[in-house]
C-alpha positions as CSV (number, residue, x, y, z in Angstrom):
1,X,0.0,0.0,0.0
2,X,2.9,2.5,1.0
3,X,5.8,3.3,-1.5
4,X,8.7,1.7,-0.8
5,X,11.0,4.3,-2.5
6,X,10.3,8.3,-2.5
7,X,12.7,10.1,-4.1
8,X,12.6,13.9,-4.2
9,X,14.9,16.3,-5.7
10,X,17.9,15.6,-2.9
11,X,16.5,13.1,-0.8
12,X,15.8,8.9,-1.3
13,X,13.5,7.4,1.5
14,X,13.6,3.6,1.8
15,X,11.3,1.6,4.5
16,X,13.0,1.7,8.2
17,X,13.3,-2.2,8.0
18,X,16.2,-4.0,9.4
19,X,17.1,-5.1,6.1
20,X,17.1,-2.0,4.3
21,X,19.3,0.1,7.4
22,X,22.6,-1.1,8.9
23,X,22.3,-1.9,12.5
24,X,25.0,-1.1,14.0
25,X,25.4,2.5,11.5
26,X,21.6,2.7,12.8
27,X,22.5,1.6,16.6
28,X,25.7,4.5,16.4
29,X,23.5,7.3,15.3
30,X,20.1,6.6,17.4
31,X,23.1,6.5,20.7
32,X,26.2,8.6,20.6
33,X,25.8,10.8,16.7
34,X,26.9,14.0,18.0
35,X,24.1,16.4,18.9
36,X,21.7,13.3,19.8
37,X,21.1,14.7,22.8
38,X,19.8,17.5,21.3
39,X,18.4,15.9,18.7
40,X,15.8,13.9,21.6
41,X,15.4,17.0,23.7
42,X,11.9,17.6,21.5
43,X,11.0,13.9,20.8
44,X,9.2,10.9,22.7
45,X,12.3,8.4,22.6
46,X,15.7,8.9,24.6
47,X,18.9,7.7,23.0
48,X,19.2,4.3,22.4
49,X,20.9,2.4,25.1
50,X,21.8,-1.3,23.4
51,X,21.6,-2.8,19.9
52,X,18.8,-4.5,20.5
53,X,16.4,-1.4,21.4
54,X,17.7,-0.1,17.6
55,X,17.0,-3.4,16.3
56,X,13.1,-3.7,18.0
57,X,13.1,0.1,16.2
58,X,13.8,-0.9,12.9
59,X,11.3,-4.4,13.5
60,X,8.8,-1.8,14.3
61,X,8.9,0.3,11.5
62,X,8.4,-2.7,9.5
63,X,5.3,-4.2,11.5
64,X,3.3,-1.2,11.6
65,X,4.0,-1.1,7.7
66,X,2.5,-4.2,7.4
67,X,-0.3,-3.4,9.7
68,X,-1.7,-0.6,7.6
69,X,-1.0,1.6,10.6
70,X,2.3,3.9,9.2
71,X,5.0,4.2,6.7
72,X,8.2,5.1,8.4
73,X,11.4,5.7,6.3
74,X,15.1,6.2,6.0
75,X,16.3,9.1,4.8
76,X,19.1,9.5,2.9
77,X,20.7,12.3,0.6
78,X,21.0,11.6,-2.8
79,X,23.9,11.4,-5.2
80,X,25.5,14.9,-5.4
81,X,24.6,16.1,-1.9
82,X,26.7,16.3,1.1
83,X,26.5,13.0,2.9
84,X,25.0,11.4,-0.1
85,X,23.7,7.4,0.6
86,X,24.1,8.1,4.7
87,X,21.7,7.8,7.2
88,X,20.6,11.8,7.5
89,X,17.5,11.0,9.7
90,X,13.8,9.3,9.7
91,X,10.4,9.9,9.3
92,X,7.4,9.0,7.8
93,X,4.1,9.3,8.9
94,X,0.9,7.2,11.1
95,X,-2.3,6.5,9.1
96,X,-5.8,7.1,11.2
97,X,-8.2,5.4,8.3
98,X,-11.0,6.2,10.2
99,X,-10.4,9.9,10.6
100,X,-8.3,9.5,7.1
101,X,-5.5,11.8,8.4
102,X,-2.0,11.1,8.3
103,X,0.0,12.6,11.2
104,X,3.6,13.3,10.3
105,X,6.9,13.0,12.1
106,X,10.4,13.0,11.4
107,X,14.0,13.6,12.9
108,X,17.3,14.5,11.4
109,X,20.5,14.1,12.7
110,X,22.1,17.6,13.7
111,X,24.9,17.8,10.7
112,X,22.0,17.8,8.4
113,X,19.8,20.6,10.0
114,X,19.4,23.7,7.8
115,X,19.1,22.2,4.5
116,X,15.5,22.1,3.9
117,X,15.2,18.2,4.3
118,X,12.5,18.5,6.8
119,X,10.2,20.9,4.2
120,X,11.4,18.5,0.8
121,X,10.6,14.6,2.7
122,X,7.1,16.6,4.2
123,X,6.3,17.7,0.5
124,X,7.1,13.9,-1.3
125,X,5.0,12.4,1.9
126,X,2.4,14.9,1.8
127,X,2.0,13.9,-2.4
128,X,1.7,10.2,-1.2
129,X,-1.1,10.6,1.5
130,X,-3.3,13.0,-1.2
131,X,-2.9,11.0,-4.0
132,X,-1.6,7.2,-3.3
133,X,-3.5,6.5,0.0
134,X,-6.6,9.7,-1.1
135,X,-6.2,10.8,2.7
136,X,-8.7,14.1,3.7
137,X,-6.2,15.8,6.0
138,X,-2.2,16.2,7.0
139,X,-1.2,17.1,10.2
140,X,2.1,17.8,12.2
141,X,2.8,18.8,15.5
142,X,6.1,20.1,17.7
143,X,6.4,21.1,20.8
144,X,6.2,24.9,22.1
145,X,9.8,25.2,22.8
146,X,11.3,23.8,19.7
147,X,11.8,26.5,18.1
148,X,13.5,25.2,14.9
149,X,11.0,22.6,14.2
150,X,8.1,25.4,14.5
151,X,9.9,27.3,11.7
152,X,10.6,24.7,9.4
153,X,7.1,23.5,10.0
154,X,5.5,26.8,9.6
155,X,7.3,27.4,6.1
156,X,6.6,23.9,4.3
157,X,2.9,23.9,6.0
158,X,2.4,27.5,4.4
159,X,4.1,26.7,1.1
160,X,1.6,23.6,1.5
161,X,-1.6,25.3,1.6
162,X,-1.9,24.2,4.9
163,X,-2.5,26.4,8.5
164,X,-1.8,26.3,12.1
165,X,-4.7,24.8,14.0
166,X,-3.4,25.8,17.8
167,X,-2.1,24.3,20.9
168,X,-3.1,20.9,22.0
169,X,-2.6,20.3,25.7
170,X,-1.0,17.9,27.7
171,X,-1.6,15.8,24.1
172,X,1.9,13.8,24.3
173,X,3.6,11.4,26.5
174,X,7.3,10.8,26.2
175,X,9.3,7.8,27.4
176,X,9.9,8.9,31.2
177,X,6.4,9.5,31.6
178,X,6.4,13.4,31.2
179,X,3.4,14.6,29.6
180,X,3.7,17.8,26.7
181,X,1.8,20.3,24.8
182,X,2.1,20.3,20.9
183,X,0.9,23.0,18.4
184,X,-0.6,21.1,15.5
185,X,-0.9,22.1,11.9
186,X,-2.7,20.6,9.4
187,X,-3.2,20.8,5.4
188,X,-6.4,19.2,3.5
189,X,-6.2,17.4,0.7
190,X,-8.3,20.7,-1.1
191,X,-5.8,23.3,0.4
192,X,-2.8,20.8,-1.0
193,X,-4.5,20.5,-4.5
194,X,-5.2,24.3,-4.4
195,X,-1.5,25.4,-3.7
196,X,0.4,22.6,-5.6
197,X,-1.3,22.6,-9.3
């Protein structure tokens, strides 16, 4: 049902399966790449502590796959960019079929911040839930105090046709329990349509 290869102009995204991602490259980056601290400041998993919690990552990007239930990716530069064929970060997005809204997510390791990954994979994914999957509605999220995410958000959501819907609180639960407010965005599949063709 998903695509297993999205390529946009600079970017190829391959399924996070064990077989498609090198474990221990994987198990290196999700621990000790430098800035992963601050990399997990703003998400809902800490650092990984052995192989095997990067391992039961990568098995769970590919059971949910299978499920129905989300289409989580690799994401890799392409040939001619800096760091082409490495592991720059991951995302991918959850399907709610019953609401037919696909929520997004990603991460990017810190040497590839500032490049406009975030906005080009959210465009490609964004194409695949309007017209492979005909999904009603996109929507993203970040926290209040991530400040970079809320400006790469804010310019691919805009460029999108999409709009920020407000502050959802208490609406996420990280590992150690701690409970967060997100600001959510959102695009429809008319908005998209509108400011894409």
């Amino acid at each position: 049902m998903f695509p297993e290869t999205i390529e946009t102009d600079r970017l190829r995204l391959e399924p996070r399966w064990p077989e498609h991602v090198d474990l221990d490259e994987c198990y290196r980056i999700c621990s000790s790449d430098p800035g992963i601290d601050e990399v997990t400041e703003h998400v809902t998993w800490d650092p990984h502590e052995t192989k095997k919690e990067t391992l039961e990552f990568l098995e769970r990007g590919r059971e949910r796959w299978e499920d129905d239930e989300a289409a989580s990716y690799v994401i890799r530069p392409r040939e001619g960019e800096d760091g082409a064929g490495e592991i720059a970060g991951f995302g991918g997005f959850e399907v709610d079929w019953e609401k037919r809204t696909a929520v997004l997510g990603t991460w990017l390791r810190r040497r590839f911040w500032g490049r406009g990954y975030s906005g080009e994979r959210a465009a490609g994914l964004v194409e695949v839930a309007f017209e492979d999957l005909d999904l009603d509605l996109v929507a993203v999220s970040h926290l209040p105090e991530n400040k970079q995410s809320q400006r790469a958000i804010e310019k691919y959501v805009g460029r999108l046709g999409g709009r920020r819907e407000g502050l959802l609180r208490n609406h996420v639960t990280f590992m150690d329990g701690s409970v967060h407010d997100e600001i959510r965005y959102s695009i429809s599949q008319d908005e998209w349509r509108d400011a894409t063709e």
